[in-house]
C-alpha positions in Angstrom: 227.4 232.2 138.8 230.8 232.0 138.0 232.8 228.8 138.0 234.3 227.9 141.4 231.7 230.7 143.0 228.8 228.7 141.8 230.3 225.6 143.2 230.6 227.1 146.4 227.6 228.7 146.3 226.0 225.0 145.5 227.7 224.0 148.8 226.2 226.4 150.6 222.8 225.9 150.4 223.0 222.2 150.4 225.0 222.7 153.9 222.5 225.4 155.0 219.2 223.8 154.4 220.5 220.5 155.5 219.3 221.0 158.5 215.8 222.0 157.5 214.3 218.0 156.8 211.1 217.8 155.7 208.7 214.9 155.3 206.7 213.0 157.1 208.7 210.6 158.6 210.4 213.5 159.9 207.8 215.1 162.0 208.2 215.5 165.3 205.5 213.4 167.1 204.4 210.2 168.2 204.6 207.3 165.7 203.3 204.2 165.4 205.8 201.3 165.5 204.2 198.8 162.5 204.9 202.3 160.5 208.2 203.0 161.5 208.9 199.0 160.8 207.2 199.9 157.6 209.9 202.3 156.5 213.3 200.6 158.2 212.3 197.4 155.6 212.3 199.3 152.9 215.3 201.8 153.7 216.9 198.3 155.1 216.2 196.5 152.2 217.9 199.2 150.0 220.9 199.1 152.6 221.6 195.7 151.5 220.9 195.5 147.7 223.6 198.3 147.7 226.6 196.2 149.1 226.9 193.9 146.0 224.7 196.2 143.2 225.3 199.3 141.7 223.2 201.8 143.1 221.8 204.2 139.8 219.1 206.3 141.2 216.8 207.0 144.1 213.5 209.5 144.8 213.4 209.3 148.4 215.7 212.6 149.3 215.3 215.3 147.1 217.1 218.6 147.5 215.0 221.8 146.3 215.2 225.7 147.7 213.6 225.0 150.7 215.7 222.4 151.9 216.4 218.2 151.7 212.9 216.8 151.3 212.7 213.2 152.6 209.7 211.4 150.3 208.7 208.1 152.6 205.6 208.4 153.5 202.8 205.7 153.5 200.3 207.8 151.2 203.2 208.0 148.6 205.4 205.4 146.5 209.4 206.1 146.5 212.0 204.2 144.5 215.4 203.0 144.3 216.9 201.6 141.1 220.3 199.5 141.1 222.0 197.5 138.5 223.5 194.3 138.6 227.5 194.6 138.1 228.2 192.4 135.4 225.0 191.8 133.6 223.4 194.9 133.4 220.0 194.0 134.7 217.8 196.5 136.4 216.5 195.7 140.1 214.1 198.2 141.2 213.0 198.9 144.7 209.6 200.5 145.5 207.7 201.2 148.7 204.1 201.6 148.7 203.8 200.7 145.2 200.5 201.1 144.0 198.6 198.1 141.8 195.5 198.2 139.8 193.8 195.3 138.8 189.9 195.0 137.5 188.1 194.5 141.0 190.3 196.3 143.7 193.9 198.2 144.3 196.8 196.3 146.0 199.4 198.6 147.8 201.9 196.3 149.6 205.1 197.7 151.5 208.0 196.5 149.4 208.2 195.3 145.9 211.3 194.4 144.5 211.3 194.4 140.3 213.8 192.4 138.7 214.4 192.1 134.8 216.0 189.7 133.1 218.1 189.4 130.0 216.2 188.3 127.1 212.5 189.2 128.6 210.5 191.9 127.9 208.8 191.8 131.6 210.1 192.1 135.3 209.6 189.7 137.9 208.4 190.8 140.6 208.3 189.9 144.4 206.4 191.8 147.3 208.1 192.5 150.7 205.4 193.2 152.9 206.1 194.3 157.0 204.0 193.1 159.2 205.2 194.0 163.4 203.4 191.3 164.4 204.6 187.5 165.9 202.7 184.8 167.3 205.2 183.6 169.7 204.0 179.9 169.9 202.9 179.7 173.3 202.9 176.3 174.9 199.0 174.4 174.0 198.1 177.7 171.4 197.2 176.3 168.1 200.1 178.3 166.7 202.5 176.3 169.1 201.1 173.1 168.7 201.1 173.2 164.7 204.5 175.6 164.6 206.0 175.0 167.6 208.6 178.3 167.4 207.7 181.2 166.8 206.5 183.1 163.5 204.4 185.1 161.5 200.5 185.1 162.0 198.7 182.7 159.6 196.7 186.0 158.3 199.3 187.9 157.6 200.3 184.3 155.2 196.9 184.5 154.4 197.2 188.1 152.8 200.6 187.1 150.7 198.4 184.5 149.2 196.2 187.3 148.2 199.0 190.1 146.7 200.4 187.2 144.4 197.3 186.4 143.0 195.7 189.9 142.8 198.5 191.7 141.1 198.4 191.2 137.4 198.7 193.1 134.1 197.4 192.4 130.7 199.4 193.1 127.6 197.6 192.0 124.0 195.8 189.1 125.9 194.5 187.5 128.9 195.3 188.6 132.6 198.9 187.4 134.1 200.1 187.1 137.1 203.2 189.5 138.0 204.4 189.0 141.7 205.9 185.8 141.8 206.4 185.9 144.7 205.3 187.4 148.6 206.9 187.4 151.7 206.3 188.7 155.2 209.0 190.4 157.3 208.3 190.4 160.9 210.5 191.4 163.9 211.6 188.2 164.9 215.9 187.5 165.9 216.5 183.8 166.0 217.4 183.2 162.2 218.7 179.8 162.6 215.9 178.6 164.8 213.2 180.5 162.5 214.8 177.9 159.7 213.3 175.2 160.3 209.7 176.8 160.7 206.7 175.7 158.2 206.2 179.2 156.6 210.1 179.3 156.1 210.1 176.1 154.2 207.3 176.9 152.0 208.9 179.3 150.3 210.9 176.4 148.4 207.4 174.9 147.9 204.7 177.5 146.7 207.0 181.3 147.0 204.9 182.3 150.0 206.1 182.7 153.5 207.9 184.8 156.1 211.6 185.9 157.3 212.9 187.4 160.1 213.8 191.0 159.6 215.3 192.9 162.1 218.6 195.1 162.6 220.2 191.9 164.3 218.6 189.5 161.8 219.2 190.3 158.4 221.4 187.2 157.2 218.4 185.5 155.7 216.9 188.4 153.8 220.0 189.3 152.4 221.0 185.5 151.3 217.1 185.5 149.7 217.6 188.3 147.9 220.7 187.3 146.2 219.3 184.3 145.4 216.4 185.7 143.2 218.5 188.3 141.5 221.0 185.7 140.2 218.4 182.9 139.1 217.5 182.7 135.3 214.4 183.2 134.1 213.8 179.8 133.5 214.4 178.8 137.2 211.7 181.2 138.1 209.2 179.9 135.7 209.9 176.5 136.7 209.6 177.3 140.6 205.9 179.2 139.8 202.6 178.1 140.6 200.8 177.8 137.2 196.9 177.1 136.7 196.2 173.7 135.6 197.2 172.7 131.8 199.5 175.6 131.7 203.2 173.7 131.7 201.7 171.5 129.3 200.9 173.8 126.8 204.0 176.4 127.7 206.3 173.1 127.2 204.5 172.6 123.9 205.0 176.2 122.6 209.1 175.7 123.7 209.0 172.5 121.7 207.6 173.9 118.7 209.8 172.3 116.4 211.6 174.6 113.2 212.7 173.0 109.7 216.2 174.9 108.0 216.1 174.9 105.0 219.0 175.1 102.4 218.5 178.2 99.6 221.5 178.1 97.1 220.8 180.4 94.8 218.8 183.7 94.2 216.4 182.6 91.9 215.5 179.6 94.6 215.3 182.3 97.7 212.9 184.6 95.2 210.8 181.5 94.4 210.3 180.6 98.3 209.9 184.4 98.6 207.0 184.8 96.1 205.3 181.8 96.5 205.7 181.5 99.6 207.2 177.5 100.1 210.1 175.6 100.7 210.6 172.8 98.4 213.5 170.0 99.2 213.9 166.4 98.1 211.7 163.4 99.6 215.4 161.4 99.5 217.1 164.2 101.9 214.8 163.6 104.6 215.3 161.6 107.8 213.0 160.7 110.6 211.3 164.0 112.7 211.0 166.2 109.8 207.1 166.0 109.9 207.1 167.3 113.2 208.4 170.8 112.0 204.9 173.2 112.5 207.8 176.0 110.7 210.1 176.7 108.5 213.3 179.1 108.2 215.4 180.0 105.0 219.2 179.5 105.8 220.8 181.5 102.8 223.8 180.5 101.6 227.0 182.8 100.5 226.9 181.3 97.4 223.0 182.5 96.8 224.4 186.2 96.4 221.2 187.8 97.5 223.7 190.3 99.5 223.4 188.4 102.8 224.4 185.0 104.3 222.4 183.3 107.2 219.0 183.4 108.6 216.4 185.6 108.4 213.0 184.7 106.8 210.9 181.8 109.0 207.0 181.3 108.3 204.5 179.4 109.6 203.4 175.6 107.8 199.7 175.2 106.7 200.1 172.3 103.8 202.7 170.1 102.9 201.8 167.9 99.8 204.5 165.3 97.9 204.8 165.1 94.3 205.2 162.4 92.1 208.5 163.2 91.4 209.7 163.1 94.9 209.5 166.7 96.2 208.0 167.5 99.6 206.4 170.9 99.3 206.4 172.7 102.3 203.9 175.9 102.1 203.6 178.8 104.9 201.1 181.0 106.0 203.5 184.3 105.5 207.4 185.3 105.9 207.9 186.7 108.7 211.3 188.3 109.3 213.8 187.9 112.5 214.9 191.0 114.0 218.5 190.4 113.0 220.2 188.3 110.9 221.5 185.2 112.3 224.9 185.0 110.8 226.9 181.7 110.4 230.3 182.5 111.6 231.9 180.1 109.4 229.4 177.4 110.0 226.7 175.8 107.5 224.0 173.5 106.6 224.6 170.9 104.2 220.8 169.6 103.6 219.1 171.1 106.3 218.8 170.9 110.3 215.8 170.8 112.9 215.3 173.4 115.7 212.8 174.7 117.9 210.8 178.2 117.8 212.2 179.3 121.1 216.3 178.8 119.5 215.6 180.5 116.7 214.0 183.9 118.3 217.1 183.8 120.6 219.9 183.1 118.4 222.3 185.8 117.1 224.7 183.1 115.4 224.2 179.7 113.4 225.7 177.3 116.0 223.3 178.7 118.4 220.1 176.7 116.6 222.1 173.1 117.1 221.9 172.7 121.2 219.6 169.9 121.7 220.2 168.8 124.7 219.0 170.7 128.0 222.4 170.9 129.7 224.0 172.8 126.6 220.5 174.7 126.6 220.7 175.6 130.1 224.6 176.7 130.2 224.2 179.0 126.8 221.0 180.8 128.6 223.4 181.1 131.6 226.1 182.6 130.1 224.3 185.0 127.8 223.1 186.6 130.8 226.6 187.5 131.5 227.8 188.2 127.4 226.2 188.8 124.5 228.3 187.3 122.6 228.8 184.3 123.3 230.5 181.9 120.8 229.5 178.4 120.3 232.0 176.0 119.2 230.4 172.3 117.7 232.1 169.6 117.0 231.5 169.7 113.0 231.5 172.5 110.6 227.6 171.7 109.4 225.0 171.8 111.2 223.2 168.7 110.5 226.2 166.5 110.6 227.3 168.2 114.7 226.6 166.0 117.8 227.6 168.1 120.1 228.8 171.7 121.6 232.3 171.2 122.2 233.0 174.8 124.2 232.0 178.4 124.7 233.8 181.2 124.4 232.9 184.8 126.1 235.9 187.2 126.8 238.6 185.7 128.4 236.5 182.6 129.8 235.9 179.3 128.0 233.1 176.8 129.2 234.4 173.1 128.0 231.2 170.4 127.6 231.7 167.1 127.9 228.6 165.2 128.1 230.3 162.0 127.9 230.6 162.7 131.6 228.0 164.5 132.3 229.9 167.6 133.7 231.2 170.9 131.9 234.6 172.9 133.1 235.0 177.1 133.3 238.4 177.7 132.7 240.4 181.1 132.8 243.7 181.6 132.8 245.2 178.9 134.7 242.0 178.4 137.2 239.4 175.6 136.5 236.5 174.9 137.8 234.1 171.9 137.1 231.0 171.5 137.6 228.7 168.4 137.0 225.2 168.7 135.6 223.2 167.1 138.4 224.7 170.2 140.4 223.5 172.8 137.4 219.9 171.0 137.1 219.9 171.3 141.6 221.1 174.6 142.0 221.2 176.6 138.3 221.8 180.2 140.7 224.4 178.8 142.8 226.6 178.3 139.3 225.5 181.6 138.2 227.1 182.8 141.3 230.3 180.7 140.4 230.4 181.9 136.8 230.5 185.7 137.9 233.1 184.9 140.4 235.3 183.5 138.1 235.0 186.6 135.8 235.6 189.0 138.4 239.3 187.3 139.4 
């Protein structure tokens, strides 16, 4: 066991029970082809997530005393778990992942797991191999609806029915957690295969097939990319939701936030204690009865020992006095996990938000962004940095009318709505970029952003 000794040691049982492979997959006998296509997705699958992620842990080969154990087997899950180079998130790989719901237990092939900055939850998508094709024949019903050849309609049929039967619950209803279902069949012809119907409805409803094969793997490998680099809100947008859901999700994002001024200590331990906001009837402009909440912004010069936001509460009355002030009562205080901090911004009487901003916000200027484009680009780039510096176009708040840049490392993102584009400049290289292009393909500038860190 002595250093050097040990190592070698270590080498030679690794060397000497390599040979001895256990597991199913090894055994020596007959096996059936769909299983075998079973396992190649998956081990496939992992192939290619490892050429542009980080590759952080796997359970498929163990080594123990008796040898390297090889765990793929259809009886038992196995995973790989990766990591996205520049922002951290996890993407998890599992085969024969096994999912509970209240009526029956879904156990498709692949399921690939992909988290998200900022969420609490994965999205999920399910891989499922199916060696089967219907190969269109000339006056079938598949070739005179399809006419080249594709997946079977029940194998469609049975993505339909992982999407919708895997869900969780977590303090509340049921929710769907594949977002997502895909056959892979043994088909070659990739560009051919593109203009099939159950290619093109994965753009429309997130269910259909691709070609998987060890000569066709060009589409798999673009699709994959192309879910790991879209944002969380381009995923939500691109689910199917029951009916009445966008409406009220859109109404819980708009959820509009009142910021209110405190000055002093003795004002903050007032709103504190008796839990209101009070501010002049002459201060207000037009939208401030829309605000369902309101946050304390607490100035430096209130000397409470910190400066910024932190305390936000639901409104249940608002009542106006004789003398002019608008009373703004809340339910409760309810605290922010951090502080959001100025950064040598301020309000002068107070500003409007939404619910959404202010959960997500780490700094002051964060709250202004009105507009979707400025929205959309600030979500993109915290996914790459948290901290991300917002630059406005005025020191106060309410008086801004725009975000003039961001800043993140050595990168700077110049708006300039006026024209409806934005610019990433580094160094001497600039790239711009025109909204109607970030609103058509949102993943396809994430793509950009990241290469223009990595020069």
């Amino acid at each position: 066991m002595a250093p050097g000794y040990r190592d070698a040691f270590q080498i030679y049982l690794t060397v000497s029970k390599g040979l001895a492979l256990q597991g199913k997959i090894y055994q020596m006998s007959v096996k059936d082809v769909a299983e075998l296509y079973e396992c190649w997705t998956f081990l496939k699958l992992g192939q290619l997530l490892r050429r542009k992620y980080i590759h952080v842990s796997q359970d498929i080969v163990k080594v123990n005393r008796d040898g390297l154990f090889v765990r793929l087997d259809t009886n038992q899950s196995a995973k790989r778990v990766f990591k996205h180079p520049v922002t951290d998130e996890k993407i998890v790989l599992t085969y024969q992942m096994v999912e509970k719901n209240p009526t029956t237990t879904q156990k498709p092939d692949s399921v690939l797991s992909i988290e998200k900055k900022g969420k609490d939850y994965s999205f999920n998508y399910v891989f499922d191999a199916k060696y089967r094709i219907d190969f269109a024949v000339e006056d079938s019903f598949y070739g005179n609806r399809y006419q080249t050849p594709g997946p079977l309609e029940e194998d469609i049929n049975t993505m339909h029915r992982y999407r919708d039967s895997i869900v969780a619950r977590q303090e509340g209803p049921y929710e769907r957690t594949a977002f997502g279902a895909y056959v892979l069949f043994p088909w070659a012809d990739e560009s051919v295969y593109q203009e099939h119907y159950f290619y093109k409805s994965i753009d429309e409803v997130n269910i259909g097939g691709l070609p998987f094969l060890p000569s066709a793997t060009d589409l798999v490998e673009q699709f994959l990319e192309r879910l790991i680099e879209k944002s969380p809100e381009e995923i939500q947008e691109e689910g199917i939701l029951p009916r009445g859901t966008r409406e009220e999700w859109v109404s819980s994002l708009n959820e509009k936030v009142l910021l209110g001024v405190v000055s002093t200590e003795e004002q903050y331990r007032r709103c504190r204690q008796e839990t209101v906001y009070v501010l002049d009837s002459e201060q207000l402009k037009t939208g401030w009865q829309e605000a369902e909440y309101v946050a304390l912004y607490v100035s430096k010069e209130a000397g409470v020992g910190w400066n910024g936001v932190r305390n936000y509460g639901q409104v249940k009355d608002v009542t106006v006095g004789d003398d002019g002030e608008v009373r703004l009562t809340v339910e409760s205080w309810m605290n922010l996990p951090d502080v959001i901090k100025p950064v040598n911004y301020g309000i002068a009487g107070y500003a409007m938000t939404t619910l959404a901003q202010l959960k997500e916000a780490k700094e002051l200027p964060e709250l202004f962004m009105k507009s979707k484009d400025e929205l959309t680009v600030w979500r993109m780039l915290r996914r790459v940095s948290d901290r991300v510096k917002v630059e406005l176009n005025s020191e106060q708040l309410d008086k801004a009318s725009g975000v003039e840049r961001y800043r993140f490392k050595d990168v700077e993102v110049r708006m300039n709505g006026a024209e409806d584009r934005f610019e990433i400049v580094k160094g001497e290289v600039c790239l711009e970029i025109g909204y109607e292009e970030l609103k058509r393909k949102p993943s396809g500038v994430f793509r950009e952003v990241i290469e223009m860190m990595v020069r």
